[in-house]
VMD Tcl script that draws the C-alpha trace (Angstrom):
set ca {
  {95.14 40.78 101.38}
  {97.30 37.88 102.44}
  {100.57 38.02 102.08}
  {101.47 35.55 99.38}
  {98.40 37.31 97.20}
  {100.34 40.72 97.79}
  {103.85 39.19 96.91}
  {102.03 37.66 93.62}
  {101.11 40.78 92.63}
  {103.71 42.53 92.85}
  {105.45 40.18 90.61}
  {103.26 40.18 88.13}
  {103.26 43.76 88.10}
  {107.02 43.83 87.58}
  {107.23 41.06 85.53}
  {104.63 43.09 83.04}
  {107.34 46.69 83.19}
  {109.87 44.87 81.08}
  {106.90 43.87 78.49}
  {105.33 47.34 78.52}
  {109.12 48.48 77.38}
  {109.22 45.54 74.85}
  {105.75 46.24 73.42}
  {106.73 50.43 73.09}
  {110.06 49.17 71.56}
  {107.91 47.27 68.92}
  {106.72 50.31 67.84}
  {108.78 51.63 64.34}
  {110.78 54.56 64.64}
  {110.95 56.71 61.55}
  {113.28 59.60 61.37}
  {112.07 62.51 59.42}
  {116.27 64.38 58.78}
  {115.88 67.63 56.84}
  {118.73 70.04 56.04}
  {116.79 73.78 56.97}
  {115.02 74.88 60.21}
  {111.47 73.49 61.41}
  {109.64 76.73 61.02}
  {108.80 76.90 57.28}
  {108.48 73.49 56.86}
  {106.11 72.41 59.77}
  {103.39 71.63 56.68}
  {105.87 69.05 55.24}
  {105.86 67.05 58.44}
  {101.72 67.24 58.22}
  {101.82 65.85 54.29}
  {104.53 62.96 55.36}
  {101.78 62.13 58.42}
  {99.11 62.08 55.48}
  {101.40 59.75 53.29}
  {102.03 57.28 56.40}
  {98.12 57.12 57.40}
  {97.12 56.47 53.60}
  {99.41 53.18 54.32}
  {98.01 52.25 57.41}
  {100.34 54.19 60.03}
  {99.44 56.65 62.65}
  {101.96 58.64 64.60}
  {102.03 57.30 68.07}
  {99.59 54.37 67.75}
  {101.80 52.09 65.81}
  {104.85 54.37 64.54}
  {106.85 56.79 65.97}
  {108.52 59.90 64.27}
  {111.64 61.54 65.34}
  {112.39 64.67 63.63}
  {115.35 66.38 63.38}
  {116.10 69.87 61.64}
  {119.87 71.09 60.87}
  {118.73 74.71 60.47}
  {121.22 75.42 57.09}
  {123.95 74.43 59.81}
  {125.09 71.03 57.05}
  {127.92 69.80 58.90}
  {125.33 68.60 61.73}
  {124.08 66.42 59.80}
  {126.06 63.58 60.31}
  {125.59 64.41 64.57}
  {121.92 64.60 63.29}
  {122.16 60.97 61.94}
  {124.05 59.40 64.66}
  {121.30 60.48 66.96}
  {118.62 59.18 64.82}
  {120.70 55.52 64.72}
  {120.73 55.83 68.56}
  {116.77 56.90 68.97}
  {116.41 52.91 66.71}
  {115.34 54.79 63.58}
  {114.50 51.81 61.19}
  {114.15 54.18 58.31}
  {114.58 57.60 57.25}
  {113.03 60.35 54.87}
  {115.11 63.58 54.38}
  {116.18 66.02 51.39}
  {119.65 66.46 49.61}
  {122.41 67.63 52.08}
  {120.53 65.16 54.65}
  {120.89 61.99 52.39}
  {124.60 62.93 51.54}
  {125.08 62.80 55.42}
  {123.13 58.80 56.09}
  {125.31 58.29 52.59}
  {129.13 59.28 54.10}
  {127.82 57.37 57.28}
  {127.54 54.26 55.61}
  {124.39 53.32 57.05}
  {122.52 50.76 55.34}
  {119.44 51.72 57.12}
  {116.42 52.24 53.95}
  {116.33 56.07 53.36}
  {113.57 57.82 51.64}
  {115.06 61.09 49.79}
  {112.89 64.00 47.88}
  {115.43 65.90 45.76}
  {115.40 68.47 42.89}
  {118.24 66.67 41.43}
  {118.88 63.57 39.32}
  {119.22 61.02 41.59}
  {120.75 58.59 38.63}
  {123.54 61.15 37.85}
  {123.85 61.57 41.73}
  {124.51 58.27 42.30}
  {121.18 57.74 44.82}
  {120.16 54.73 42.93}
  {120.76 52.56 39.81}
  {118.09 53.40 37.94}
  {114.93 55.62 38.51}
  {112.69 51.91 37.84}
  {115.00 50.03 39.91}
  {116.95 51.70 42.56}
  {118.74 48.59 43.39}
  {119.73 49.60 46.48}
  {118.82 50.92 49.85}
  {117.64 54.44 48.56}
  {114.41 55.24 47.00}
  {111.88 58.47 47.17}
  {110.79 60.99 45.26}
  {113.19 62.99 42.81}
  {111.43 67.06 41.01}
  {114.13 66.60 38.79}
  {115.08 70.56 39.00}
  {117.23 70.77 35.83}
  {114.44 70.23 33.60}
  {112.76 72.61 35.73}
  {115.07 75.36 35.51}
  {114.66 75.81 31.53}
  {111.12 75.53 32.00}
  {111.29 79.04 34.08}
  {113.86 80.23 31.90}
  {111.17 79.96 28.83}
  {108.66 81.45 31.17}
  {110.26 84.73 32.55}
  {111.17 85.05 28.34}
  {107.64 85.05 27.92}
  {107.27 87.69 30.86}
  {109.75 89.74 29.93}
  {110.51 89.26 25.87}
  {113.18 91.84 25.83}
  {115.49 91.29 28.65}
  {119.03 90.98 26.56}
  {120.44 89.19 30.06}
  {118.81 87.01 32.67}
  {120.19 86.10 35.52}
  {120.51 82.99 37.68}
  {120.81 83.06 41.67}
  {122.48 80.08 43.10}
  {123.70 78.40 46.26}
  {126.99 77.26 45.91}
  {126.97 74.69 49.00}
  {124.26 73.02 47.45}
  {125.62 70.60 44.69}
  {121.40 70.05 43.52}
  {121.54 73.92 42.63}
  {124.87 74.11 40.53}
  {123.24 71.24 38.08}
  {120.74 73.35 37.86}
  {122.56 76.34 36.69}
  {124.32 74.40 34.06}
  {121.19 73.13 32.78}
  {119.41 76.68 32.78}
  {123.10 78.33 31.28}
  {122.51 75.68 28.63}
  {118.97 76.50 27.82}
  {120.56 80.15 27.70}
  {122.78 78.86 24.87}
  {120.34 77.35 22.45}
  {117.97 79.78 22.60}
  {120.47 82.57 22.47}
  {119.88 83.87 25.20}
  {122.67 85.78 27.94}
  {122.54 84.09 31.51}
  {125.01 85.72 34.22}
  {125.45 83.23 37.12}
  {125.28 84.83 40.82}
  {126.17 82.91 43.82}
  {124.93 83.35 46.89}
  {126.05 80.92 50.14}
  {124.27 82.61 53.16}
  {122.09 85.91 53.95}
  {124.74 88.19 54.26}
  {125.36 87.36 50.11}
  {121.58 88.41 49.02}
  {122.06 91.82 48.96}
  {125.42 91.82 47.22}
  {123.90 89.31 44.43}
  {121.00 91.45 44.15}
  {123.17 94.73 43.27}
  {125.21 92.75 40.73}
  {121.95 91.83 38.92}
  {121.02 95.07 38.79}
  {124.88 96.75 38.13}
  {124.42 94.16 34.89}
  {121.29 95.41 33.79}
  {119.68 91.96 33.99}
  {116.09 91.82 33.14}
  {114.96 89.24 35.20}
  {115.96 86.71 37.48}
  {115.62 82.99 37.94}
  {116.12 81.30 41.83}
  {117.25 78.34 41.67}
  {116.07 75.76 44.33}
  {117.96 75.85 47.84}
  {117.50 74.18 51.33}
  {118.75 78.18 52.17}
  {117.04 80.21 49.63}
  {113.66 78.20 51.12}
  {114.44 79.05 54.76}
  {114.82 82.35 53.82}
  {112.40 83.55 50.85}
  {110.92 86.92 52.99}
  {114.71 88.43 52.47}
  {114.66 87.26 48.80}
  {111.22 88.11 47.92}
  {111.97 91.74 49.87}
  {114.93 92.44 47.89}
  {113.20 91.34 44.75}
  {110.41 94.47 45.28}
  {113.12 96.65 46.41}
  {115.20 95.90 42.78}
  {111.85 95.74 40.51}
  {113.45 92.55 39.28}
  {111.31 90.24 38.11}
  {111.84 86.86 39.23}
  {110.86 83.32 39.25}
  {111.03 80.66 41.70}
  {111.14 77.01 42.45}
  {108.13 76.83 45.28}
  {104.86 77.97 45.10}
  {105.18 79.18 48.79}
  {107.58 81.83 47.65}
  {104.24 83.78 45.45}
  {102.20 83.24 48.15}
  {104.04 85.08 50.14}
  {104.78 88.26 48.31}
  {106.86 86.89 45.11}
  {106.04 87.28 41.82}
  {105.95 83.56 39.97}
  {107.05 79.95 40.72}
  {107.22 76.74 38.52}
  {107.27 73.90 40.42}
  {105.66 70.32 41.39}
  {103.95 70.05 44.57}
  {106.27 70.05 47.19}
  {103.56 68.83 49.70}
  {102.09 66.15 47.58}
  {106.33 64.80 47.26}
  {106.08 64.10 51.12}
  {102.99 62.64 50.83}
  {104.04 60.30 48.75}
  {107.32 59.84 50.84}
  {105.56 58.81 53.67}
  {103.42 56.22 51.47}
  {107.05 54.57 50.54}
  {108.18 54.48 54.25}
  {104.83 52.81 55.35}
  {105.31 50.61 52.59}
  {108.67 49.71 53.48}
  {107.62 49.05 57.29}
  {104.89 46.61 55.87}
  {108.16 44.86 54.67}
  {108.83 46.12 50.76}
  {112.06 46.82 49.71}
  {113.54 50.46 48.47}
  {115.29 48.52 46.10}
  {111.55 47.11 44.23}
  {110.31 50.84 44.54}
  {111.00 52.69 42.01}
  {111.74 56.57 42.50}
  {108.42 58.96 41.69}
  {108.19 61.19 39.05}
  {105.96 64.11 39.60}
  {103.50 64.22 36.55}
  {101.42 67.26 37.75}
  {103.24 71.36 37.01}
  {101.58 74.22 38.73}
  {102.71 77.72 37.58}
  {101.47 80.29 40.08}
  {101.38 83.96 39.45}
  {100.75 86.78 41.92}
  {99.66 89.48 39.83}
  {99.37 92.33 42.37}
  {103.10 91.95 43.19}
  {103.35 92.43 39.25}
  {101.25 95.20 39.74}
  {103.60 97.05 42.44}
  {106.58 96.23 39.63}
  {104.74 98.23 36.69}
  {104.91 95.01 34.93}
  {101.81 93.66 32.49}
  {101.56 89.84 32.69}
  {100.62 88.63 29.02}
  {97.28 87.42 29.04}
  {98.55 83.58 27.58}
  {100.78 83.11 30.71}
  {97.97 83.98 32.93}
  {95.74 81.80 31.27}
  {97.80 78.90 31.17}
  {98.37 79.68 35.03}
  {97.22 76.85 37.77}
  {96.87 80.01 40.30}
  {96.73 83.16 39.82}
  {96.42 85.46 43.36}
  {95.11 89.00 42.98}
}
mol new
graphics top color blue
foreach p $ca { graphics top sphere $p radius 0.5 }
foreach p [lrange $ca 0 end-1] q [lrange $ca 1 end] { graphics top cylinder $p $q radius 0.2 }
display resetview
């Protein structure tokens, strides 16, 4: 090779390094921010994938994800977002406690949220039609929710004179909740007794004051904490007898006795169809925040078995899954 051929080539070959680095930076960066730890939640990551591909977006062919997990630990979140800002996120998709942290950073950055709350009465966005700003996503709204297992553990257990209400008090999603199930309590005249519970080491103590009361059954209210840690809750359940109902189907699956809920899953499926639909250049402020329309009740009638408890045939029927 002559020398001038060898010198070309070598400058084309540099010349094309800063253009392979232009071309990778070209690809989007989404960051996927949730409050809890990875392990539990690996299958939410797989539906927001789904969601993405539905819009035309696969993970390292023309987006990239960067995820990032606080593991309950909420005051990394903000560290958490900072990074993402620095790794060029362009968007983001995350739960409560992680869209209070983009919110208190002041980013303007389009985030995607999937909350149990109101995001309205939160402040998120203007209006659930028209957001208005740079928030949009997916909202269970949980205090409807919460009466809606309050009526159903009634129907389990008819003659409990008190029910009782678990709750994280670090999650602001979960107190609104409380208040809407302690005023469902109220108009149906029935006795709710609040019990807080803001890490672990709480469960076990909440759990004995439930009992100490003689309540008759137990509603969980939805928590980035509770979820990370349902095996403890669902053990100490058994170990009480008390009957109890929770916000995730992945709770019965796994040993608890009922759950009301939308489909967690199917909520970060259809957050990753807004942030591929925001990459193709929509706004979060033209699209407006989902609604599940779809309920599943679940029922796991041999842990209501191991409790001595007979679930009335109407409940079971009306039951989207029942596990033997």
């Amino acid at each position: 090779m002559r020398r001038r051929d060898f010198i070309t080539l070598i400058g084309t070959t540099v010349a094309a390094w800063p253009l392979a680095a232009r071309a990778q930076q070209t690809m989007p960066v989404v960051g996927f921010l949730r409050s809890t730890p990875a392990a539990p939640f690996v299958h939410l990551v797989d539906a927001f994938r789904q969601g993405l591909g539905e819009i035309g977006y696969v993970e390292g062919k023309n987006v990239a994800i960067e995820q990032r997990w606080a593991n309950n630990q909420i005051d990394q979140l903000p560290a958490l977002v900072t990074d993402l800002v620095a790794h060029q996120a362009v968007v983001i998709v995350g739960n409560g406690p992680a869209v209070d942290a983009v919110r208190k950073a002041a980013l303007a950055l389009p985030f995607v949220f999937v909350i149990g709350g109101d995001p309205v009465a939160l402040g998120l966005v203007a209006s659930l039609n028209r957001p208005g700003g740079n928030l949009t996503g997916v909202t269970f709204l949980a205090n409807n929710l919460g009466s809606k297992r309050l009526g159903i553990l009634r129907e389990l257990v008819p003659a409990a004179r008190v029910i009782a209400v678990l709750f994280d008090p670090n999650f602001p999603e979960a107190v609104d909740e409380l208040r809407a199930v302690e005023e469902a309590g109220r108009n149906i005249g029935q006795k709710i007794m609040s019990v807080k519970a803001a890490n672990e080491q709480e469960f076990d103590i909440a759990f004995k004051s439930v009992v100490q009361a003689g309540a008759g059954a137990l509603v969980v209210v939805g928590s980035p904490l509770f979820t990370s840690k349902a095996q403890s809750l669902i053990a100490l359940s058994a170990r009480h007898a008390v009957p109890t109902i929770y916000d995730l189907r992945e709770y019965v699956t796994a040993g608890g006795l009922m759950s009301y809920s939308t489909s967690f899953t199917d909520a970060y499926r259809q957050a990753g169809k807004y942030v591929g639909r925001i990459l193709k250049g929509e706004k979060p402020s033209d699209l407006p925040v989902i609604q599940p329309t779809k309920f599943e009740l679940v029922v796991n009638i041999k842990t209501a078995r191991a409790m001595k408890l007979t679930v009335p045939q109407q409940l079971v029927a009306r039951a989207d899954e029942v596990i033997e």
